[in-house]
Wavefront OBJ file of the C-alpha trace (Angstrom):
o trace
v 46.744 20.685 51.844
v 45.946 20.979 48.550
v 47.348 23.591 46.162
v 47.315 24.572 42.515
v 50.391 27.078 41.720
v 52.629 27.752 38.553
v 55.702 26.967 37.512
v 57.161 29.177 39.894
v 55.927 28.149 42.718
v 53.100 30.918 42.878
v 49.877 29.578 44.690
v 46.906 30.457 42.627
v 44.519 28.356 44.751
v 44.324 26.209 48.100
v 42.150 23.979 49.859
v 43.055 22.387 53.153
v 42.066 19.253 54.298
v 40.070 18.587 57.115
v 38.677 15.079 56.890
v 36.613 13.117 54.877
v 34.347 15.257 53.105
v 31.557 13.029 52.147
v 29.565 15.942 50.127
v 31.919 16.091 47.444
v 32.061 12.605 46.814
v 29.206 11.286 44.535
v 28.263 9.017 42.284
v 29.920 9.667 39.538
v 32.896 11.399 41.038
v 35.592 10.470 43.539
v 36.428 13.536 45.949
v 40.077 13.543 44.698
v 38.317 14.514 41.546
v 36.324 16.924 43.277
v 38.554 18.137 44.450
v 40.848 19.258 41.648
v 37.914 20.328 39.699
v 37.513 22.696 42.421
v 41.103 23.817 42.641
v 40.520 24.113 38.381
v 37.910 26.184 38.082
v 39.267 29.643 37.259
v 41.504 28.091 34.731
v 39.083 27.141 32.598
v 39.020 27.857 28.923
v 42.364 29.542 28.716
v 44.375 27.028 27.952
v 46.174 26.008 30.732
v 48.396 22.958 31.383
v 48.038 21.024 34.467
v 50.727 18.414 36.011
v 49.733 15.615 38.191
v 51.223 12.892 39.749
v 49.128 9.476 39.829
v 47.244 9.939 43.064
v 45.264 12.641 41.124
v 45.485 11.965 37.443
v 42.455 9.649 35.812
v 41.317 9.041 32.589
v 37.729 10.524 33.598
v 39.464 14.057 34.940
v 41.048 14.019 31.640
v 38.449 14.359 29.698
v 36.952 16.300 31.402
v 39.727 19.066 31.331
v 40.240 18.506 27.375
v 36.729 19.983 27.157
v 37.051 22.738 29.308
v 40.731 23.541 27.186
v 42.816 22.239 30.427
v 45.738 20.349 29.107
v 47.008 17.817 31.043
v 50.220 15.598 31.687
v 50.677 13.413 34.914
v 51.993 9.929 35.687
v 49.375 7.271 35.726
v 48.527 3.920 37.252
v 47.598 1.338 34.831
v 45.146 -0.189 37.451
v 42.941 2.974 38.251
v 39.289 2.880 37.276
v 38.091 3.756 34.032
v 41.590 2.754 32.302
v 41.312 2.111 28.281
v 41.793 -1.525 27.551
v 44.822 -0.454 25.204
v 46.655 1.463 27.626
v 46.440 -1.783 30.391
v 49.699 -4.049 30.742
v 49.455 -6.836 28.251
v 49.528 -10.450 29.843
v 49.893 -13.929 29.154
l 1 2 3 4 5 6 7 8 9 10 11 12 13 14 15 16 17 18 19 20 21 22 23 24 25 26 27 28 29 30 31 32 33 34 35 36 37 38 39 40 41 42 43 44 45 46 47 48 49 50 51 52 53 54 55 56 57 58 59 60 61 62 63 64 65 66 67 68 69 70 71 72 73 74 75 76 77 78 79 80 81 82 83 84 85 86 87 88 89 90 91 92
């Protein structure tokens, strides 16, 4: 189940899951992405902030959100798609 609520633990929106959904997926998007644009919708332009763990949270979805005045703050993997070169591990 998926569910966007507040700070409180209100539920403003829900989606349950039921499989692979393969209409949401396309190409640009991944259906986790979909997804919480979907759950996102009604928050648009008012300034909300979101919280994400790293299962969700991609550099892609953040932009996104910055545009539509979402503000967002999640944990992030330094290996998911789309990463900024600066933000990557350094290496020798």
């Amino acid at each position: 189940m998926f569910k966007l609520f507040d700070s409180t633990g209100y539920t403003y929106d829900m989606e349950v899951y039921l499989g692979k959904d393969r209409e949401r997926k396309t190409q640009h998007v991944t259906k986790t992405h979909a997804t919480v644009t979907e759950l996102t919708r009604k928050a648009e332009e008012r300034g909300h902030k979101l919280y994400m763990d790293s299962f969700f949270f991609s550099p892609e979805l953040f932009g996104e959100f910055v545009s539509k005045q979402i503000y967002c703050c999640g944990t992030l993997r330094t290996n998911k798609k789309g990463m900024p070169q600066d933000l990557k591990p350094k290496t020798k």
